[in-house]
C-alpha positions as a Python dict, from the first residue, in 0.01 Angstrom:
ca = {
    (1, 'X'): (0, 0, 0),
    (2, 'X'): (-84, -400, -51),
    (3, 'X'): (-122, -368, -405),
    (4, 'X'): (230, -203, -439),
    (5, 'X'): (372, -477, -265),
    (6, 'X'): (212, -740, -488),
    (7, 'X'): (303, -568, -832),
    (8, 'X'): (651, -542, -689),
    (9, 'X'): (663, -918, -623),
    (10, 'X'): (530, -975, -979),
    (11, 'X'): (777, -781, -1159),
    (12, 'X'): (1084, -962, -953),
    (13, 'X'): (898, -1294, -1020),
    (14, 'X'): (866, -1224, -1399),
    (15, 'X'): (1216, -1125, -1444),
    (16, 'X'): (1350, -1404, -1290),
    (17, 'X'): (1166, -1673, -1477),
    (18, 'X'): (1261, -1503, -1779),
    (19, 'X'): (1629, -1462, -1698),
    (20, 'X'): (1630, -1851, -1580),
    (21, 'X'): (1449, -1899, -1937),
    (22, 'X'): (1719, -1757, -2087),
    (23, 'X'): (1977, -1950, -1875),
    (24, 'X'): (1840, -2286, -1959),
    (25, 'X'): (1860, -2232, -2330),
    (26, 'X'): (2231, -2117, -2359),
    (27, 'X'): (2252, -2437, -2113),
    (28, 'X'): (2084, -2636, -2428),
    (29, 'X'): (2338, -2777, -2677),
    (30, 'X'): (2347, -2655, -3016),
    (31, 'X'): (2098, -2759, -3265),
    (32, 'X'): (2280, -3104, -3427),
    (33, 'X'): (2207, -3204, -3756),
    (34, 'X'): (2280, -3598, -3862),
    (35, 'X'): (2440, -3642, -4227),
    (36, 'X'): (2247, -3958, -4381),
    (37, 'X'): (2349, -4136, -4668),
    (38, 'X'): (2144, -4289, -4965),
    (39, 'X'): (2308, -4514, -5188),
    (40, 'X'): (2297, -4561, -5570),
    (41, 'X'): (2395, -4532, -5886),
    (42, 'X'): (2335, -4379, -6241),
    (43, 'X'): (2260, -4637, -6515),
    (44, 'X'): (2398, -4558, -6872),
    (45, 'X'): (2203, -4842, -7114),
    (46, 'X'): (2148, -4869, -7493),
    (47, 'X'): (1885, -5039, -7731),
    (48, 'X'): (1848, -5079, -8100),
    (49, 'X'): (1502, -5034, -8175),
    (50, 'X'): (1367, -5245, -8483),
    (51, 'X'): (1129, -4964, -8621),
    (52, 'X'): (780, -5028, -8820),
    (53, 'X'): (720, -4915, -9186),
    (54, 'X'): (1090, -4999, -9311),
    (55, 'X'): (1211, -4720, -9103),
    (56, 'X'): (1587, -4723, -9023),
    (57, 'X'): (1650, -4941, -8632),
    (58, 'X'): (1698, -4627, -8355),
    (59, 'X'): (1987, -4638, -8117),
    (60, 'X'): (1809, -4564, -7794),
    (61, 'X'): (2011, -4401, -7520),
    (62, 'X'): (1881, -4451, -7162),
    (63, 'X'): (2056, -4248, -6871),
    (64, 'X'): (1868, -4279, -6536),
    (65, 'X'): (1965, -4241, -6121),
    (66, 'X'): (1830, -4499, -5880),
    (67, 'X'): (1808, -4501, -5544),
    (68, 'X'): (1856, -4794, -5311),
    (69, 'X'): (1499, -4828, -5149),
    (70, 'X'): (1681, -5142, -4919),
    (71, 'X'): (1939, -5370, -5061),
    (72, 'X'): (1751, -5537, -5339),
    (73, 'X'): (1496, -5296, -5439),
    (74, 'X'): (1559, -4927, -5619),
    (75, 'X'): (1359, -4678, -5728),
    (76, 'X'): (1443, -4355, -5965),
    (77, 'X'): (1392, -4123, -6231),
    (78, 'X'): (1510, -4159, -6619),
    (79, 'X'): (1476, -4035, -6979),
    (80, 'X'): (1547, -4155, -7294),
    (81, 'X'): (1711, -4037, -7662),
    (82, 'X'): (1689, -4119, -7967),
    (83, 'X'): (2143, -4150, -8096),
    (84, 'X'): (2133, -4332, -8427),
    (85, 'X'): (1846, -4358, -8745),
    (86, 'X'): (1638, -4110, -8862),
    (87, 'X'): (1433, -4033, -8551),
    (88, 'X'): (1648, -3719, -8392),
    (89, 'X'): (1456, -3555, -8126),
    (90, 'X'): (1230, -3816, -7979),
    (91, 'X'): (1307, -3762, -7578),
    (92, 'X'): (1134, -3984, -7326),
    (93, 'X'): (1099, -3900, -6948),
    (94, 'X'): (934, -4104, -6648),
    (95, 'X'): (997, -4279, -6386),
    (96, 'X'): (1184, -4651, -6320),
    (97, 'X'): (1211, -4905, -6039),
    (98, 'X'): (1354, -5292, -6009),
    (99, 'X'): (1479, -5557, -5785),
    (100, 'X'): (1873, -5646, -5834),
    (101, 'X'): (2074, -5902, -5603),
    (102, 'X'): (2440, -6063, -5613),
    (103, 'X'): (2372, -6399, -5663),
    (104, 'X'): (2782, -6511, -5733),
    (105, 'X'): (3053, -6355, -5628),
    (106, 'X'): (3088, -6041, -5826),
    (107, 'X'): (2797, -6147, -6010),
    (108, 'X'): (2405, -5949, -6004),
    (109, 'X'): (2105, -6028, -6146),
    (110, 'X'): (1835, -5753, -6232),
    (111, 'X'): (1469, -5646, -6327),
    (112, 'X'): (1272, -5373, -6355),
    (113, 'X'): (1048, -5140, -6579),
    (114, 'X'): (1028, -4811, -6660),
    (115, 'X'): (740, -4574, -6762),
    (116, 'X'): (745, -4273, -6920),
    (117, 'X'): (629, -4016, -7165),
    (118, 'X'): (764, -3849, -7487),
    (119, 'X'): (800, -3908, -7825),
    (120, 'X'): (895, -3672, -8121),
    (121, 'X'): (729, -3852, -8372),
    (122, 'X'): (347, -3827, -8274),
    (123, 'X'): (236, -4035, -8599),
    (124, 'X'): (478, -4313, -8442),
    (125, 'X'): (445, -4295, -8031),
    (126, 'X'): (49, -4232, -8056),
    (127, 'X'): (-28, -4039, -7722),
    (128, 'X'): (361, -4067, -7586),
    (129, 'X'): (317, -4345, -7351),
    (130, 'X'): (628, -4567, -7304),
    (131, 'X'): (679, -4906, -7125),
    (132, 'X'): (984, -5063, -7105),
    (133, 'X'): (1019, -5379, -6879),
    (134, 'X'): (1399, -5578, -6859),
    (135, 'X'): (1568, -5832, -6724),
    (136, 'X'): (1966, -5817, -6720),
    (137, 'X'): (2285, -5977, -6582),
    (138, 'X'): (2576, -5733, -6450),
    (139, 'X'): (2994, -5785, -6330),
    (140, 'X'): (3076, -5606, -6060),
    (141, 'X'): (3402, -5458, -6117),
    (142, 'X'): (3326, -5251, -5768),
    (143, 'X'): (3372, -4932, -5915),
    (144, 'X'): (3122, -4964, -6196),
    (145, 'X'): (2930, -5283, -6290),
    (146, 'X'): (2906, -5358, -6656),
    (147, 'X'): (2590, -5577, -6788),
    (148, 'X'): (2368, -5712, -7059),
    (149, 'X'): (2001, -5684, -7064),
    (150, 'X'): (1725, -5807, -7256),
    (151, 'X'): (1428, -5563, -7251),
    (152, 'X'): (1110, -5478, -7444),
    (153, 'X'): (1008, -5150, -7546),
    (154, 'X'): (615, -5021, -7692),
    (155, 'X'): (437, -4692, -7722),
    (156, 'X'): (78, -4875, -7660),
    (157, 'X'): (-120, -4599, -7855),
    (158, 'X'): (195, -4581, -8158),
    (159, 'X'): (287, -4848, -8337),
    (160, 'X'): (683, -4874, -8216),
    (161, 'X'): (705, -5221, -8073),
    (162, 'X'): (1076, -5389, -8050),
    (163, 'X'): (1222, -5665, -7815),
    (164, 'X'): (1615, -5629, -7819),
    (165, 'X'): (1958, -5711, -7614),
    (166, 'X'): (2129, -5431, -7520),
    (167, 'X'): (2412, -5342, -7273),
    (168, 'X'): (2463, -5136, -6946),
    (169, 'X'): (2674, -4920, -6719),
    (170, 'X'): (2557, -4859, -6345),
    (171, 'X'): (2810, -4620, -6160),
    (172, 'X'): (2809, -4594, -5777),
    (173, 'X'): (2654, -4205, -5684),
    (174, 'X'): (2603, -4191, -5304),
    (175, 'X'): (2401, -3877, -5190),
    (176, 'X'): (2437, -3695, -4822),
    (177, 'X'): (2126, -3581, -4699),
    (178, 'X'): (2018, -3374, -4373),
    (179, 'X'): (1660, -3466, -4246),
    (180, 'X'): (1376, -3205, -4364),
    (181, 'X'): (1322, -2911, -4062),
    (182, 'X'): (1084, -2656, -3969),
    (183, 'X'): (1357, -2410, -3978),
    (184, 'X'): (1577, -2185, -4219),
    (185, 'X'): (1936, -2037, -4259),
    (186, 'X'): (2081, -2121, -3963),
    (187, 'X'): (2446, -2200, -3918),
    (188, 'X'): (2658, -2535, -3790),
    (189, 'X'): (2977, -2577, -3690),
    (190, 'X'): (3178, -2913, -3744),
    (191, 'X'): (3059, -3045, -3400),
    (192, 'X'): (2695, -2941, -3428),
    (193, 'X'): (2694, -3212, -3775),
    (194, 'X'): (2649, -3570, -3690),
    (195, 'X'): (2848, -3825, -3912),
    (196, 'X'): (2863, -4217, -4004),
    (197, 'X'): (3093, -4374, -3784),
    (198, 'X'): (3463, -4355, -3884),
    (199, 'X'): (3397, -4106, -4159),
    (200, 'X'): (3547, -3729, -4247),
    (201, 'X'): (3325, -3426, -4343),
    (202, 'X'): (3418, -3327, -4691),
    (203, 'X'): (3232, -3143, -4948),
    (204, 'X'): (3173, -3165, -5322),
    (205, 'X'): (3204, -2900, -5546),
    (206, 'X'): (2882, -2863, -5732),
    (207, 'X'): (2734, -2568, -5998),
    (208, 'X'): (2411, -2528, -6139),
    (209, 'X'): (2364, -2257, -6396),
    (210, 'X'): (2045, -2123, -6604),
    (211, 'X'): (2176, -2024, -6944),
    (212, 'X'): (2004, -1845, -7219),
    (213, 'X'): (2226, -1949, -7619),
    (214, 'X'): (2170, -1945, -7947),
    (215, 'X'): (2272, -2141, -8276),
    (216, 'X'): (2344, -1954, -8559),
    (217, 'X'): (2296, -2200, -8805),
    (218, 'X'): (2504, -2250, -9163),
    (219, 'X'): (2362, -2053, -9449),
    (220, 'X'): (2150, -2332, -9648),
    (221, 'X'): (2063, -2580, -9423),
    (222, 'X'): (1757, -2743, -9468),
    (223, 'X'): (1516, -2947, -9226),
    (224, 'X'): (1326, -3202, -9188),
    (225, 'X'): (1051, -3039, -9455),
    (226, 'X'): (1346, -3025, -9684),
    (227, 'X'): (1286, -2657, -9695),
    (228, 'X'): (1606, -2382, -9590),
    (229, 'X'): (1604, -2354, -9227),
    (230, 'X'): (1860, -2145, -9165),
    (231, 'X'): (1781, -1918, -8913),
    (232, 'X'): (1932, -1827, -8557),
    (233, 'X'): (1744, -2085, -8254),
    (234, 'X'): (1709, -1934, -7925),
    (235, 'X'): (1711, -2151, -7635),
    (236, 'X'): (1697, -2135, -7252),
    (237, 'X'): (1810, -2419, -7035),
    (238, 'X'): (2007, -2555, -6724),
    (239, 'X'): (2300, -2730, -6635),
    (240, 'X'): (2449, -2950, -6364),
    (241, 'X'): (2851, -2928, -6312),
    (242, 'X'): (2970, -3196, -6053),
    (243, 'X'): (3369, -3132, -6002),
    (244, 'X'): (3576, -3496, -5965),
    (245, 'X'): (3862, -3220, -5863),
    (246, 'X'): (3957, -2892, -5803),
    (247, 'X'): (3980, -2854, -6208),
    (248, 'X'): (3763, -3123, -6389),
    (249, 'X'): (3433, -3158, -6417),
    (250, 'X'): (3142, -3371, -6559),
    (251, 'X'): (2815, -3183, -6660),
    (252, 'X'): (2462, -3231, -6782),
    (253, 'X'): (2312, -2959, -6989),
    (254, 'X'): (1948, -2971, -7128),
    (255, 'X'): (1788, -2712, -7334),
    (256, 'X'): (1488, -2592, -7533),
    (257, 'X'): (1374, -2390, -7829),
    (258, 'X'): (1154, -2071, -7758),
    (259, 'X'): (1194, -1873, -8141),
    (260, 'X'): (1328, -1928, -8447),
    (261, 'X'): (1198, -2223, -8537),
    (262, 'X'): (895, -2425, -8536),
    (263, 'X'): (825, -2530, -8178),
    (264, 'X'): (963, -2854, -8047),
    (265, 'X'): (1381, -2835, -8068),
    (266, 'X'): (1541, -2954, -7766),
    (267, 'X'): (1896, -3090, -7709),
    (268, 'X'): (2020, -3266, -7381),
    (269, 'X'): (2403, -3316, -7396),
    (270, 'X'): (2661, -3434, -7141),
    (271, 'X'): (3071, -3440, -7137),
    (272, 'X'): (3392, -3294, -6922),
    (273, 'X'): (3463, -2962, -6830),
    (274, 'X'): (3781, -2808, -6691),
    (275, 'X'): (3858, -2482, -6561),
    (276, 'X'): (4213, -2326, -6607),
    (277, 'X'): (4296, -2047, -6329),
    (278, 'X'): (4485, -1706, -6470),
    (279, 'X'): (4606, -1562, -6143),
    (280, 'X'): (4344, -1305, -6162),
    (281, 'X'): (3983, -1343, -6098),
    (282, 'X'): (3865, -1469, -6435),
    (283, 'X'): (3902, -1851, -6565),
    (284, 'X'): (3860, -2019, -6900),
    (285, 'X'): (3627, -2330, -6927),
    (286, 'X'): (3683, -2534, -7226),
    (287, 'X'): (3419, -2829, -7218),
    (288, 'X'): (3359, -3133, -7454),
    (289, 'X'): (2980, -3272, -7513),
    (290, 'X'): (2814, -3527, -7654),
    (291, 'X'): (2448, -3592, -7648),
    (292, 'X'): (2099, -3598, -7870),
    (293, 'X'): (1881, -3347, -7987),
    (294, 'X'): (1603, -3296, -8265),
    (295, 'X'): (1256, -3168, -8295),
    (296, 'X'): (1033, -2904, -8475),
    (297, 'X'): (1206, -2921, -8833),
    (298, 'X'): (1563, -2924, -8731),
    (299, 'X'): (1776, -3211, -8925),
    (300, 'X'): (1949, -3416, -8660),
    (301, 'X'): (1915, -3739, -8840),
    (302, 'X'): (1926, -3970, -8564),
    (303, 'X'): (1988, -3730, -8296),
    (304, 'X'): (2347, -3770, -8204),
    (305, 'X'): (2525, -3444, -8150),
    (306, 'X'): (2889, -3311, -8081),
    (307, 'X'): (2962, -2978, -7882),
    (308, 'X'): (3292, -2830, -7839),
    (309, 'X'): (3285, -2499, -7669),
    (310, 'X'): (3481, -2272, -7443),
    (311, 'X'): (3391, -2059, -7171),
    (312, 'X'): (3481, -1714, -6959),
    (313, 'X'): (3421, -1726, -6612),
    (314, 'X'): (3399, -1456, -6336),
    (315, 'X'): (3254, -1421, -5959),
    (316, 'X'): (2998, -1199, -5897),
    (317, 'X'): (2901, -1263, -5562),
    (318, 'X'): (3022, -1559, -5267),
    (319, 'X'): (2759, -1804, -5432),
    (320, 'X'): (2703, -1629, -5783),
    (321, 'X'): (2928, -1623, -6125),
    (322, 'X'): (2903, -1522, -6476),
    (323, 'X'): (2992, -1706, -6806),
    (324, 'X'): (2983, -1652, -7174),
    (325, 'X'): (3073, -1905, -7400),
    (326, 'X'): (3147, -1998, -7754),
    (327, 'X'): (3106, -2328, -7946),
    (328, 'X'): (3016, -2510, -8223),
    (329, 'X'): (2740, -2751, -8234),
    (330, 'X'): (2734, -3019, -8500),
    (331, 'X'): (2477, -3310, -8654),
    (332, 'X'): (2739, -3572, -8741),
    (333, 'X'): (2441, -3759, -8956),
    (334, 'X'): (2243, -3475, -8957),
    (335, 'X'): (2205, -3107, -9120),
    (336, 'X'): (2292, -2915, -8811),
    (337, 'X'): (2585, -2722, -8819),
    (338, 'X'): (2591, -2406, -8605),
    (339, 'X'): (2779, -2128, -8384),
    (340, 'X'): (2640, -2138, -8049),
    (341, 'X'): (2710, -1867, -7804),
    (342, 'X'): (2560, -1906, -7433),
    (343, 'X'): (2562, -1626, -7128),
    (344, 'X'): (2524, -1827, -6821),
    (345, 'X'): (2433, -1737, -6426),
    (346, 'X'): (2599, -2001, -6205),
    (347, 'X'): (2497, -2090, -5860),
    (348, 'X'): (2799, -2293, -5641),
    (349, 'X'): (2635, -2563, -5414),
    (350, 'X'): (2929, -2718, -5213),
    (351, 'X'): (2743, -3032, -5111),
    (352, 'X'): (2859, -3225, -4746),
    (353, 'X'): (2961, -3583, -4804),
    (354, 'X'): (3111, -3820, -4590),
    (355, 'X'): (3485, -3984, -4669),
    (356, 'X'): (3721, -4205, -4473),
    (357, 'X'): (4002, -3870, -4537),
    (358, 'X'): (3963, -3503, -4507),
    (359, 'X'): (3921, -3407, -4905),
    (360, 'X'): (3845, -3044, -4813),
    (361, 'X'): (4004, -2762, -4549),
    (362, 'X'): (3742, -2734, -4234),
    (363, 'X'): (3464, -2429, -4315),
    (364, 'X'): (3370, -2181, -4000),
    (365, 'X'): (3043, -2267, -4060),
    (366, 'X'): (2763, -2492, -4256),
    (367, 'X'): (2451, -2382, -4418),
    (368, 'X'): (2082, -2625, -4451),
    (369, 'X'): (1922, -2576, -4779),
    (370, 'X'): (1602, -2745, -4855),
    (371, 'X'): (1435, -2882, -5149),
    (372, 'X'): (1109, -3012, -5289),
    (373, 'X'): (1051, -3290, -5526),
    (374, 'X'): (707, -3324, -5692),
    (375, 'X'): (619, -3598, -5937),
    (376, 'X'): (266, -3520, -6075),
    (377, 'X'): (56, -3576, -6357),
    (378, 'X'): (-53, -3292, -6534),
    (379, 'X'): (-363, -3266, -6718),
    (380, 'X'): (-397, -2969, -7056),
    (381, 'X'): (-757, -2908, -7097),
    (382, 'X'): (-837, -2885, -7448),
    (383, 'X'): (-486, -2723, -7527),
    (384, 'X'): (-478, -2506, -7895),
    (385, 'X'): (-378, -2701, -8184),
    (386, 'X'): (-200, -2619, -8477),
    (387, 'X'): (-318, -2861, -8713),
    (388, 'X'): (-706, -2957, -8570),
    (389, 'X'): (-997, -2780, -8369),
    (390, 'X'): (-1080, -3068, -8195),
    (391, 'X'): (-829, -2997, -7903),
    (392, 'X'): (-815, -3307, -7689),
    (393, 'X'): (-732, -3341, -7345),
    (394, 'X'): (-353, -3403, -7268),
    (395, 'X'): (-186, -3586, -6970),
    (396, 'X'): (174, -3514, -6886),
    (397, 'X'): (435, -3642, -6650),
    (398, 'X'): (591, -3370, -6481),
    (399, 'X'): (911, -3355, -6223),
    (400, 'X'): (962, -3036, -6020),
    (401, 'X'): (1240, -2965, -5811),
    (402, 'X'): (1162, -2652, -5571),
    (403, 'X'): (1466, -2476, -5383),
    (404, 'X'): (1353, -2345, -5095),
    (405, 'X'): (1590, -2027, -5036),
    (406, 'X'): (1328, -1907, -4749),
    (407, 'X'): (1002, -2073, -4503),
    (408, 'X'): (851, -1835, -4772),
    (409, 'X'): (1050, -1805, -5106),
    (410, 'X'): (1162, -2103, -5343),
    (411, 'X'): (1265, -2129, -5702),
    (412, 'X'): (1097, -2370, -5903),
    (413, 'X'): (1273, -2611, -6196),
    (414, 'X'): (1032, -2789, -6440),
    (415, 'X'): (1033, -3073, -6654),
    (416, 'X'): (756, -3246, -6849),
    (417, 'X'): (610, -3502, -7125),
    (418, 'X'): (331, -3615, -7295),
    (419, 'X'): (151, -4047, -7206),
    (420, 'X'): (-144, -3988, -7285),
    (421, 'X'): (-324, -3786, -7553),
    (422, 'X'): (-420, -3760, -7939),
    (423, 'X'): (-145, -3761, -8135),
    (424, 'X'): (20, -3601, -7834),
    (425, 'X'): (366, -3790, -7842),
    (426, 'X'): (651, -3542, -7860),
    (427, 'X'): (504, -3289, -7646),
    (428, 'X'): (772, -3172, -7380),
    (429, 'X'): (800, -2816, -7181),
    (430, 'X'): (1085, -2735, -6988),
    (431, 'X'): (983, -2443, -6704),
    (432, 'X'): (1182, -2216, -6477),
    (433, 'X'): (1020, -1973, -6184),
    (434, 'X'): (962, -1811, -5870),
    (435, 'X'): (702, -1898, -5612),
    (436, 'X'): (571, -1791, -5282),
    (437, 'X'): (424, -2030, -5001),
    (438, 'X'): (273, -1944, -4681),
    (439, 'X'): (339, -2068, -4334),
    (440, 'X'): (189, -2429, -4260),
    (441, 'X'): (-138, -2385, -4042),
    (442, 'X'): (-420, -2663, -3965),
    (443, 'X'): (-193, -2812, -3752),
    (444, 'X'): (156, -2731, -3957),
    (445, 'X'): (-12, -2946, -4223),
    (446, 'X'): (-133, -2734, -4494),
    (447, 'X'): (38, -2441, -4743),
    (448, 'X'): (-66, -2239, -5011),
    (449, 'X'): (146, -2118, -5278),
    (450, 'X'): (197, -1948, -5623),
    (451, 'X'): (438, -1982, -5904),
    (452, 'X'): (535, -1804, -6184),
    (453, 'X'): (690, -2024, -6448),
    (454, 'X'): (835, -1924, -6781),
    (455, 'X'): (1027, -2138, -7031),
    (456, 'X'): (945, -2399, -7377),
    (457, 'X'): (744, -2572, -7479),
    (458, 'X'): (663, -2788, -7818),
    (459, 'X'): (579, -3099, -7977),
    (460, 'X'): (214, -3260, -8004),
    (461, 'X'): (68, -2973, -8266),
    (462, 'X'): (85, -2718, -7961),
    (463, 'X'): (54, -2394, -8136),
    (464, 'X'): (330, -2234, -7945),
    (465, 'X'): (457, -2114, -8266),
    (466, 'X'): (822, -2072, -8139),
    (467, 'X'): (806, -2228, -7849),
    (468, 'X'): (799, -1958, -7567),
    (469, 'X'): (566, -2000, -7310),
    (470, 'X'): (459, -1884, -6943),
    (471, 'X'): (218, -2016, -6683),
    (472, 'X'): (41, -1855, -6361),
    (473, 'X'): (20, -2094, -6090),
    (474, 'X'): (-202, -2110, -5735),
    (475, 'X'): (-214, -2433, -5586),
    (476, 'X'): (-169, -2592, -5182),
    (477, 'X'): (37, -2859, -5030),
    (478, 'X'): (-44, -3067, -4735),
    (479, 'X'): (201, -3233, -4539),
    (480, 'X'): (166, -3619, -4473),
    (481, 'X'): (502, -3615, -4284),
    (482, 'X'): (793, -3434, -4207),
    (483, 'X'): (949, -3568, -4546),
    (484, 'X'): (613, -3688, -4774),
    (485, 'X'): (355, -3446, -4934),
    (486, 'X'): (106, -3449, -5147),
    (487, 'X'): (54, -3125, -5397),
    (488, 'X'): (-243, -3004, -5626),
    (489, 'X'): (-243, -2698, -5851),
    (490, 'X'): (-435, -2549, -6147),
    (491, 'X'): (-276, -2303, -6357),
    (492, 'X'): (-302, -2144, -6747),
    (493, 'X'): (-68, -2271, -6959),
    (494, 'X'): (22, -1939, -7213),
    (495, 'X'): (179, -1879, -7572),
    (496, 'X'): (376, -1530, -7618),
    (497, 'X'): (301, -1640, -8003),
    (498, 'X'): (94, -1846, -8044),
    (499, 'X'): (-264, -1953, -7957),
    (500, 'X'): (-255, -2205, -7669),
    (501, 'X'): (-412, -2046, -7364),
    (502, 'X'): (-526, -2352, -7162),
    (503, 'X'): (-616, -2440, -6845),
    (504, 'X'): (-396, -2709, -6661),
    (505, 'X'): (-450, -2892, -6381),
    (506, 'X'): (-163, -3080, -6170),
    (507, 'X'): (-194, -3365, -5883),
    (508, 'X'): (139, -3547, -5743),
    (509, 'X'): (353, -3630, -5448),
    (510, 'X'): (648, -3457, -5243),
    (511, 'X'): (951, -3557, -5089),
    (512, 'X'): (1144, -3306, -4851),
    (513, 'X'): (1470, -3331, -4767),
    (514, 'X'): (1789, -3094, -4711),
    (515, 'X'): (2144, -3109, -4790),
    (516, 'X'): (2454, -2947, -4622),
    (517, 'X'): (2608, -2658, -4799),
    (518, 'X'): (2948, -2525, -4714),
    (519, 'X'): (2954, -2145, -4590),
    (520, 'X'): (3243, -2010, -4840),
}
């Protein structure tokens, strides 16, 4: 019959389109990827604050990471630390940009500002708002570039107001990144990865852990309300390992108190790290660290801190390890003296980079993984105080670094500080968490998602009691590009202890982008 006929020449007509479908994609080259590079550089500067009230000057410790926007103008993120005096524990974090240009041979010229929130005493920074315009000079030695600078520094709402010349270090930091995709864990080879011209695929050895320690403080010791406060701290924080070789390492740690003692005690401390091999699978990890800490009533005097400590290390999966370490973490001008003990889950990102000779043996494959910036204010609507009813409205900067392990799944990190706010200087959470997102719709524009952060919080008269907190989050992202977002949220801010329970809303930008992991 007809009909027969035609349904046979449909079915040969379907299967051939689809088998000439198939044809023309394994025709298709492989998906190709091009590595792009951003320059810039991490700025180490210091300032000696002249303090009101006959208080003693503060060594101010600056340590930010620009990005070259084009060649003259940068743009980055920064905090400060109080090193030296009697203000230990007064952390500022925000955001910096300036214009810099060679001008003579060998010779740059800068300026900039930075703004920022923080504090840790809210009697002296008033709501927590910092601004810190500077103009410097800098030698470029063309591995580093060593400078003077003459800069001004005031809390608006506090009454710490100080002009000053102080000195800087900017070290070149390039970073490798892959352009943001619509697509997840798939694979490259070597020629599927587009390079600079004349350069080598290598990659860098990179770690980032999330730790839980304690310090089990010297029998005796008092704080700052000259009272014995000698308990054990608990903290949970995160560090940053970036290996110079296969053995020695650099690392930034930052941590926060969530019990055992008043809320507010956080400590962010840098050094070298070096890992010594035994022939078996375990390794030993002695590291050296210097840094500042303070806050609740812990007795850093003006903040400056020394960590020796050494580490066990074993693998637990191709990306995954374990360590437990021992140390000892001491106030040199302060009361703090204290065994610290630390169990640590480490994730290995082996970032691509781009050299001029190979650096690393050729992997079978490379692995995408994207990540999410947001930069947002965050607004606490008539958080719990400790001290007053009153419970004023408090604005936060807040940076957020998603990891997007799925389209669907990312793990959120989570760092804010008090501008603006009543006696709100000093108020600083730190925030760890997983979150689900949907697929973009209205035009691959828009996503919903919800986190679920835990971590600490103190400073500002929260009453967090010992600092541990959790917060519920629903919120949606729309897309203004491929790379640029813009995010809103609202979400309750939670004490385990104490009474804060308060609604928080949060309004920033995104920037997308990937890097190239090696595949092990």
């Amino acid at each position: 019959m007809k009909y027969k006929k035609y349904i046979r020449l449909l079915t040969v007509f379907l299967v051939s389109t689809q088998c000439a479908a198939q044809v023309s994609s394994l025709s298709q080259s492989p998906p190709k990827l091009i590595l792009q590079k951003q320059s810039g550089f991490f700025r180490l500067n210091i300032d000696n604050i002249k303090m009101p009230l006959h208080i003693q000057k503060m060594g101010l410790l600056g340590v930010n990471y620009f990005a070259d926007l084009t060649p003259v103008i940068y743009g980055g993120l920064g905090g400060y630390a109080s090193i030296s005096g009697t203000q230990g524990g007064l952390f500022v974090l925000g955001l910096a940009g300036g214009v810099h240009k060679e001008f003579m041979s060998h010779l740059w010229g800068d300026a900039g500002i930075f703004l920022g929130g923080g504090g840790g005493h809210s009697s002296l920074v008033g709501g927590g708002l910092m601004i810190r315009p500077y103009v410097g000079l800098a030698y470029d030695l063309n591995w580093v570039k060593i400078g003077a600078h003459y800069s001004y520094i005031s809390f608006p709402s506090g009454v710490i107001t100080s002009h000053q010349v102080g000195l800087d270090l900017d070290v070149p930091c390039n970073f490798y990144s892959i352009p943001n995709k619509d697509v997840d864990n798939f694979f490259l080879k070597m020629g599927e990865v587009i390079l600079p011209d004349g350069n080598i695929l290598n990659f860098q050895r990179n770690d980032f852990s999330l730790f839980l320690q304690a310090y089990r403080q010297k029998k005796g010791t008092l704080g700052t309300n000259q009272k014995i406060e000698d308990g054990t701290i608990g903290l949970v924080g995160s560090e940053l390992d970036h290996y110079m070789s296969d053995h020695l390492f650099w690392y930034v740690k930052a941590a926060g108190a969530f019990r055992g003692v008043p809320n507010g005690y956080m400590d962010v401390l840098g050094g070298l790290g070096y890992r010594i091999s035994t022939g078996v699978p375990i390794t030993f990890v002695p590291q050296f660290g210097l840094g500042a800490g303070g806050g609740g009533t812990v007795e850093t005097g003006g903040g400056f801190l020394v960590n020796p400590q050494l580490g066990v290390e074993w693998p637990l999966t191709r990306n995954f390890a374990a360590r437990v370490t021992g140390g000892y973490m001491w106030s040199p001008k302060g009361n703090l003296r204290a065994v610290s003990g630390m169990g640590t889950l480490i994730y290995h990102l082996d970032i691509a980079t781009a050299g001029e000779k190979m650096l690393s043996l050729p992997r079978a494959y490379y692995e995408p993984q994207f990540w999410r910036i947001n930069l947002a204010n965050q607004t606490y609507i008539h958080p719990q105080r400790g001290f007053s009813s009153a419970n004023p409205v408090i604005n936060l900067i807040a940076v957020q670094v998603d990891q997007l392990f799925t389209p669907n799944f990312f793990f959120s990190y989570q760092g804010a500080a008090a501008f603006t706010g009543d006696h709100s200087g000093g108020l600083a959470t730190g925030m760890i968490g997983p979150g689900l997102q949907t697929k973009p719709f209205l035009n691959q524009h828009l996503q919903l998602f919800t986190n679920f952060l835990v971590g600490a919080a103190g400073g500002g008269g929260l009453d967090v009691a010992g600092g541990a907190v959790y917060e519920p989050v629903v919120g949606l992202h729309y897309a203004l590009s491929k790379s640029i977002g813009v995010q809103a949220s609202i979400s309750q801010l939670i004490a385990y202890h104490g009474r804060l329970n308060a609604p928080t809303v949060s309004l920033g930008f995104t920037l997308h982008f990937g890097t190239l992991n090696s595949g092990r």
